[in-house]
C-alpha positions as CSV (number, residue, x, y, z in Angstrom):
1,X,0.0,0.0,0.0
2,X,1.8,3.5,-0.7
3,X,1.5,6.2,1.6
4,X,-1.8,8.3,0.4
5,X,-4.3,5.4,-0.3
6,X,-6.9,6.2,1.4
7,X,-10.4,5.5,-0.9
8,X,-12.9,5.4,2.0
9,X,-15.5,3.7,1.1
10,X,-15.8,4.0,-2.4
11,X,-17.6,1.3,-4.3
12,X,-15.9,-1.5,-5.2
13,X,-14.9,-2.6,-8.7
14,X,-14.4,-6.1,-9.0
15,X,-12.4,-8.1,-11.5
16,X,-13.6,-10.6,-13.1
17,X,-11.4,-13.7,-11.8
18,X,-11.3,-14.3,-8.6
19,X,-9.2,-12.7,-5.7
20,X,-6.3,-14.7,-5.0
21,X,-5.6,-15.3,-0.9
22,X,-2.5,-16.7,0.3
23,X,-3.2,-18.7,3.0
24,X,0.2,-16.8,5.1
25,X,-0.4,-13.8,7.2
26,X,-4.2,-14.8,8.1
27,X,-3.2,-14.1,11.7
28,X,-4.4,-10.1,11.2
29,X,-8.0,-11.3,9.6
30,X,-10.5,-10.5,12.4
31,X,-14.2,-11.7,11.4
32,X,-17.3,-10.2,13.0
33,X,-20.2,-13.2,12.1
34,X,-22.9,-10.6,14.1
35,X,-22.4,-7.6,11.6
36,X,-20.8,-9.6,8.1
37,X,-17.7,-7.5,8.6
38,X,-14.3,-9.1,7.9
39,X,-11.3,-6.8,9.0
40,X,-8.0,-6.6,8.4
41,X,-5.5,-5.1,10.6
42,X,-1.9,-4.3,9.9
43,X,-0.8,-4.6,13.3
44,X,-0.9,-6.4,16.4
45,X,-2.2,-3.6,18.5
46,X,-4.8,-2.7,16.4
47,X,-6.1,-6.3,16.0
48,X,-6.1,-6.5,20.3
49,X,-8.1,-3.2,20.2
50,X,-10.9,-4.1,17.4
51,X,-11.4,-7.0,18.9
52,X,-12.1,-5.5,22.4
53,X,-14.5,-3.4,20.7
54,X,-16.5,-5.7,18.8
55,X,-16.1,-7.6,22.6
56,X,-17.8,-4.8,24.5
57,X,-20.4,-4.4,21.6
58,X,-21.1,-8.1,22.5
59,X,-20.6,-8.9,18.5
60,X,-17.5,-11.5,19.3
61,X,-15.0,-12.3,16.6
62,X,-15.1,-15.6,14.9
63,X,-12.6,-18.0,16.6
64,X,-13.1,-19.8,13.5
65,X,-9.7,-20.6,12.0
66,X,-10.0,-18.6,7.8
67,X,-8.5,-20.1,5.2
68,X,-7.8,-18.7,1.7
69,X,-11.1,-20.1,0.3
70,X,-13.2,-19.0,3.3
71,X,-11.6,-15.5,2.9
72,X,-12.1,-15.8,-0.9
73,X,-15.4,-16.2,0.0
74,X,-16.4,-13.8,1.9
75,X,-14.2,-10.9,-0.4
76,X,-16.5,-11.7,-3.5
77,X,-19.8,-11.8,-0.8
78,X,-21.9,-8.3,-1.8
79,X,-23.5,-9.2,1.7
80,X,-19.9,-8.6,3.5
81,X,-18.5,-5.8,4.7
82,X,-14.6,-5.4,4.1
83,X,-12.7,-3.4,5.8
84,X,-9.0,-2.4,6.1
85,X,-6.9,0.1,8.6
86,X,-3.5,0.3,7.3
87,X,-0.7,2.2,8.7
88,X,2.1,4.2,7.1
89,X,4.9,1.5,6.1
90,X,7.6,3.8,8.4
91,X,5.1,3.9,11.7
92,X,4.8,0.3,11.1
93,X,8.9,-0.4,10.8
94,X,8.5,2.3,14.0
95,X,6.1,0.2,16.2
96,X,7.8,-2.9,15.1
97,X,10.8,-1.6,16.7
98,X,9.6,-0.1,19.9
99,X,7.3,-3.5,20.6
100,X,8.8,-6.4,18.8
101,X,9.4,-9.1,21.0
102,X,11.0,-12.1,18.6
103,X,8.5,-14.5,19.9
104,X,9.3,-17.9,19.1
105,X,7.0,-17.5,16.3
106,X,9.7,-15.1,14.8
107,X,12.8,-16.2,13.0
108,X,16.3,-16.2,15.6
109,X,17.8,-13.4,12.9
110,X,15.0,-11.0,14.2
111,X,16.3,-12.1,17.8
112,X,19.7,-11.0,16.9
113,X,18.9,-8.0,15.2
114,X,16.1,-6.5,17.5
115,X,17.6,-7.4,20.6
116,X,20.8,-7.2,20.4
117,X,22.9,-6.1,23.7
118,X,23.6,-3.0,23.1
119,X,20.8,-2.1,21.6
120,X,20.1,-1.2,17.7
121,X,19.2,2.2,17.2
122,X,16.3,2.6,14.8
123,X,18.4,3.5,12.0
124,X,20.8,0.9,12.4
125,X,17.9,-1.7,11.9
126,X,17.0,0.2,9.2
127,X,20.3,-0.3,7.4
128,X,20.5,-4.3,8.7
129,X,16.5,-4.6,7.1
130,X,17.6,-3.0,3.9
131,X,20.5,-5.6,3.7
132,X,19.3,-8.3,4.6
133,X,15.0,-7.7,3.9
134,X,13.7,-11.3,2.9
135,X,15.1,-12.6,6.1
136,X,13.9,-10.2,8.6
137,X,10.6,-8.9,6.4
138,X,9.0,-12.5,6.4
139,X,8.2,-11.9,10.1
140,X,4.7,-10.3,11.5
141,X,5.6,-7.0,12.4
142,X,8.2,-6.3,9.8
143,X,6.3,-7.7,7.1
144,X,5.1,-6.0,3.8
145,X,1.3,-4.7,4.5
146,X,0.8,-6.1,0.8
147,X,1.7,-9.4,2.0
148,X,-0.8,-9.2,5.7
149,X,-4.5,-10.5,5.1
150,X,-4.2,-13.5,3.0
151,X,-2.0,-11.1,0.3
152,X,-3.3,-7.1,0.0
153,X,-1.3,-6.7,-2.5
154,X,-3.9,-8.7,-4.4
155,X,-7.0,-8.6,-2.4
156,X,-7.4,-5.0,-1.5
157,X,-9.7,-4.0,-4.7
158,X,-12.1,-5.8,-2.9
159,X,-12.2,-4.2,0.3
160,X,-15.1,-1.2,0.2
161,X,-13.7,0.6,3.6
162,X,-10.1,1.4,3.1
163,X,-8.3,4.0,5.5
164,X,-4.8,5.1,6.3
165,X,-4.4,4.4,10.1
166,X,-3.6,8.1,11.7
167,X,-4.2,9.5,15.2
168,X,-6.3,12.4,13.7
169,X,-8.9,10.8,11.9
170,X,-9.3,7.1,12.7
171,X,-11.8,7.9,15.3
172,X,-14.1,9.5,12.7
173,X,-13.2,6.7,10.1
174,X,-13.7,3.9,12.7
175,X,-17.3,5.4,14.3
176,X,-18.2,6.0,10.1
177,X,-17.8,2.2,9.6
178,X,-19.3,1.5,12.3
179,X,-22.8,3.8,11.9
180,X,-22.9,3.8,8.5
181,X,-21.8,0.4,7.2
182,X,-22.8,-1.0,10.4
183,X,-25.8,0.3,11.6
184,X,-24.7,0.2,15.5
């Protein structure tokens, strides 16, 4: 996604083959059965924090595991409501690096970059990412958004609420979706 996309809610204009979902990075797909919303966050923060809303709202998230074909599903459903919240690749990089953990989930390279003794500065990871990016950008929080949701990069004509995440105006965008696509 490059810095600028932000389309709203615009309608969608659909191809005419079908969207093609990789089946990686479906750990940021959070799906709301009660409203027909399927969400995808670009970060783990914002995943905790939709799904404590849609929590309080009583409208709980499917614990149901999606798979490419579910999510293909879903993107071609006129009945669904998709929605994305994406954040600027550089206050991604930035979060990554203040909150990364290297959880075993992450590769040990991230371990020895990230948390290194001294530490990194930002920059410095910037410089080892750029050398050495297919390593350290398969991993969650340093990943491509295009690659997050089953593949953005190829799914994301298909989402009809698409926002740039930023402190200014995701409340609007957020309460928006909520009331207008909604109807809470």
């Amino acid at each position: 996604l490059k810095d600028g996309l932000d389309r709203g809610t615009k309608p969608l204009a659909f191809k005419d083959e079908p969207p093609r979902v990789d089946n990686q990075w479906m750990d940021h797909v959070l799906v709301v059965p009660k409203y027909k919303l399927l969400m995808c966050t670009t970060d783990s923060v914002d995943y905790d924090l939709f799904q404590g809303l849609f929590r309080s709202l009583n409208a709980p998230t499917s614990t149901e595991l999606m798979t490419g074909d579910r999510m293909k599903e879903i993107l071609v459903s006129a009945d669904w409501n998709k929605a994305v919240f994406y954040r600027h690749p550089v206050d991604r990089l930035k979060n990554a690096y203040r909150w990364s953990d290297c959880s075993e989930k992450k590769s040990e390279r991230c371990r020895q970059v990230v948390q290194r003794s001294p530490p990194l500065s930002f920059q410095q990871i910037l410089f080892q990412l750029m050398a050495e990016p297919k390593e350290i950008f398969r991993h969650g929080p340093f990943a491509p958004t295009s690659h997050l949701c089953g593949g953005l990069g190829s799914t994301l004509q298909y989402y009809n609420v698409v926002h740039q995440w930023k402190p200014e105006t995701i409340r609007g965008h957020v309460e928006s979706l909520l009331r207008t696509r909604l109807g809470i």
